[in-house]
C-alpha positions as CSV (number, residue, x, y, z in Angstrom):
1,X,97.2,107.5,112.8
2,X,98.2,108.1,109.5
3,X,97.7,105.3,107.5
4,X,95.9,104.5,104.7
5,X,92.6,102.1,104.6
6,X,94.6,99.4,102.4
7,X,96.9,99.3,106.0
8,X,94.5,99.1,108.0
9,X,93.3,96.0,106.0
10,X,96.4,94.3,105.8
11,X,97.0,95.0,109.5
12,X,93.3,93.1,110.0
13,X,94.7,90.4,107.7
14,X,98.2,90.1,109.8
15,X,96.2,90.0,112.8
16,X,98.7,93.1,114.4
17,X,95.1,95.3,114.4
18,X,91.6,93.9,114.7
19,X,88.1,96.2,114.9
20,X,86.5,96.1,118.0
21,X,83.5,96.4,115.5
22,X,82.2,97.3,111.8
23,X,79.9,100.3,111.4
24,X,76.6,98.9,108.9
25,X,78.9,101.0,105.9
26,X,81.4,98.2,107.2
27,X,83.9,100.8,108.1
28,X,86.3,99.1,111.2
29,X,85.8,100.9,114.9
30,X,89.1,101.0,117.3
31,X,88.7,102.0,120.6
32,X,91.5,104.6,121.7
33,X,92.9,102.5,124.4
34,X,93.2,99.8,121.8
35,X,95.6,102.7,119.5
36,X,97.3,103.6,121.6
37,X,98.5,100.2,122.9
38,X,99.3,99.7,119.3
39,X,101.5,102.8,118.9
40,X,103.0,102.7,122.1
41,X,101.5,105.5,123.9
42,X,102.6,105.1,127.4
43,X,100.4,106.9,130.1
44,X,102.5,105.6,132.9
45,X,104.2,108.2,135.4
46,X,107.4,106.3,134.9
47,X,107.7,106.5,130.9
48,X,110.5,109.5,130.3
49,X,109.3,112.7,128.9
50,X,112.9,114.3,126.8
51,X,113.5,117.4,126.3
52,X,115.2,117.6,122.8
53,X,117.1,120.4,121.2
54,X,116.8,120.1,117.3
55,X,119.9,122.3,115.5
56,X,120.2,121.9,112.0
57,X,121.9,123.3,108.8
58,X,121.1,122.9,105.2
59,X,124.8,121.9,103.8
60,X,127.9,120.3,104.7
61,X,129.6,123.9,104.5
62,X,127.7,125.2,106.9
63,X,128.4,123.1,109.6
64,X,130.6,125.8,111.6
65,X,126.6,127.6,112.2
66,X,125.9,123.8,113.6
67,X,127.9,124.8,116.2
68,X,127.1,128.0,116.9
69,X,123.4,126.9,116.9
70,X,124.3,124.2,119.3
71,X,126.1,127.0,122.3
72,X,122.8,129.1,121.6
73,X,120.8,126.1,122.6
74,X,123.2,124.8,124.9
75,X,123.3,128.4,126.6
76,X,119.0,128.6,126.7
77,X,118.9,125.8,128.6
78,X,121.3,126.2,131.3
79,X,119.4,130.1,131.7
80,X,116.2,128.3,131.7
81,X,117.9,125.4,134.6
82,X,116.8,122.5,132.0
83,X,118.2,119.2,132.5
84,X,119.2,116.4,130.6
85,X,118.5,117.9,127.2
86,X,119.3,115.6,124.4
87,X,121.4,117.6,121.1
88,X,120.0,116.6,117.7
89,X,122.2,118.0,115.1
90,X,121.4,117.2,111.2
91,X,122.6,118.3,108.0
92,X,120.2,119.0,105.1
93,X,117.3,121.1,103.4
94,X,114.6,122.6,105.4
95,X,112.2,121.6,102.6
96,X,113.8,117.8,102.7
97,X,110.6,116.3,104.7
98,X,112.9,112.7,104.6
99,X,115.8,114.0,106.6
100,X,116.6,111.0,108.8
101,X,116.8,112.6,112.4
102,X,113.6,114.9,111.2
103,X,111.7,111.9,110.7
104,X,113.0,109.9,113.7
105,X,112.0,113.3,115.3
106,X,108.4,113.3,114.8
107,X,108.1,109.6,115.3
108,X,109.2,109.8,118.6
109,X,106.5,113.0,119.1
110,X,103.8,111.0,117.9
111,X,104.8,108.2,120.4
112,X,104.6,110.8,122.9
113,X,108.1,110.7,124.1
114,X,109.2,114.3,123.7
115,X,108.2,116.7,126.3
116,X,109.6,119.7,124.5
117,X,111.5,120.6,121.7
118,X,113.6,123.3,122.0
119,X,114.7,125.0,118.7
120,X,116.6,128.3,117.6
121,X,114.3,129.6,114.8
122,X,111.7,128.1,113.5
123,X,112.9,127.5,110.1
124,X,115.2,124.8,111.9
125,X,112.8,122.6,111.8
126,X,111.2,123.2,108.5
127,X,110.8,126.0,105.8
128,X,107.7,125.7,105.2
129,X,104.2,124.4,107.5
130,X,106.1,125.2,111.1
131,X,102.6,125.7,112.3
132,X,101.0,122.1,110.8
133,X,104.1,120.6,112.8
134,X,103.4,122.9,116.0
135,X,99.7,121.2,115.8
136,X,101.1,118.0,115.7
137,X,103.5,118.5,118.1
138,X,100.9,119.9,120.9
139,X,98.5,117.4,120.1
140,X,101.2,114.3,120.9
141,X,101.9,116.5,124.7
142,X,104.9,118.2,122.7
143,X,105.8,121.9,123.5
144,X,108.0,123.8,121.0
145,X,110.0,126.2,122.0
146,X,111.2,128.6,119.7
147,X,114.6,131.2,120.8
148,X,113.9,133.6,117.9
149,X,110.6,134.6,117.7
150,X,111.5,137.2,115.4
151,X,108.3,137.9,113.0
152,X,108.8,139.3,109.5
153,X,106.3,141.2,107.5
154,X,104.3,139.5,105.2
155,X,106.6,140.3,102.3
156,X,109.7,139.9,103.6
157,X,108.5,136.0,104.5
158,X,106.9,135.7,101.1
159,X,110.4,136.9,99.6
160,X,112.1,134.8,101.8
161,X,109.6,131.6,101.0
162,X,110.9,132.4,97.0
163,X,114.3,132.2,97.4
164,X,113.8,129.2,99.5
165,X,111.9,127.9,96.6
166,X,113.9,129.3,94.1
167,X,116.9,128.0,95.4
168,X,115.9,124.4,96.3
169,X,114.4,124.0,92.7
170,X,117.9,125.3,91.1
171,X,120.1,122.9,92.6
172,X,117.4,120.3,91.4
173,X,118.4,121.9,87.8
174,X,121.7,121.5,88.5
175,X,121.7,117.9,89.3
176,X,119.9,117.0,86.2
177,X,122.4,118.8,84.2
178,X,125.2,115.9,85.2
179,X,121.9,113.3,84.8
180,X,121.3,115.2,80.9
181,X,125.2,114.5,80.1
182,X,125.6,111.4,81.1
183,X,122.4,110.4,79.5
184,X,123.9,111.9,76.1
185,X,127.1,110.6,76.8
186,X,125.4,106.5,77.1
187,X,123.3,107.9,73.7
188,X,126.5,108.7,72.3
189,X,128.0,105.5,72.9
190,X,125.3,103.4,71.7
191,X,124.8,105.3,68.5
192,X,128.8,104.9,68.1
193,X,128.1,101.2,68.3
194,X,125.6,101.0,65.9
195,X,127.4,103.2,63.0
């Protein structure tokens, strides 16, 4: 699930999840009917299985390629005779693991809710660990599909993973630069009222 063993505990505590039993190590035992009423697995023929297609860009002047990324998809599935595909559309890093549809993204695959995810290129999901989030994926009944399956060699992807990095950890530079001035700026000032 996930969670660490303090959870666990206060989850005992709250009564919200009790042990079926305790090993001799006192370690608690779940039965997995008992997860997965408590995550809301639903093994009913009735519970809906989406089909979601996941578009994203890293900034806010990028959002024309949102679009185009969207008629790519939007094209794809009406070739491949899919239905009712839901459009997630988000705006931020690929190495931002806090983006708010991302998250609500792999909460819903780990509720088993999503059928397939349909992307354009893999790094639209995430920069780096596309195949930890595949594993996850398949193992919650989730199928990504990828449009690009365009493979580069091993040093092009190792340049490309640097300037990924690279450029992720300069705008972090950047950003403390205004935190250094301001911070100098309120030094300033105090000293000022000191003198």
């Amino acid at each position: 699930m996930g969670v660490s063993v303090k959870t666990l505990q206060r989850w005992e505590r709250e009564g919200r999840l009790i042990p079926v039993a305790r090993t001799d190590s006192n370690r608690r035992l779940y039965t997995e009917d008992q997860l997965q009423a408590f995550i809301g697995w639903r093994q009913a023929p009735e519970s809906p299985a989406r089909l979601v297609a996941y578009c994203r860009v890293s900034s806010a002047a990028q959002k024309p390629d949102l679009g185009n990324q969207r008629r790519v998809l939007e094209e794809f599935v009406v070739a491949r005779g899919l239905a009712n595909v839901e459009f997630v559309e988000e705006v931020g890093g690929g190495l931002n693991f806090k983006r708010k549809r991302f998250v609500a993204l792999m909460d819903e695959i780990g509720q088993r809710s999503i059928r397939t995810l349909i992307l354009a290129h893999r790094d639209r999901l995430t920069r780096f660990g596309f195949e930890w989030f595949e594993h996850y994926a398949k193992t919650h009944g989730c199928e990504i599909l990828v449009l690009n399956q365009e493979r580069l060699s091993p040093e092009q992807e190792m340049v490309q993973d640097l300037m990924t990095i690279v450029h992720c950890f300069s705008s972090r530079l950047y950003g403390l630069r205004n935190y250094r001035k301001k911070l100098n700026e309120a030094l300033g000032q105090d000293q000022d009222k000191n003198q």
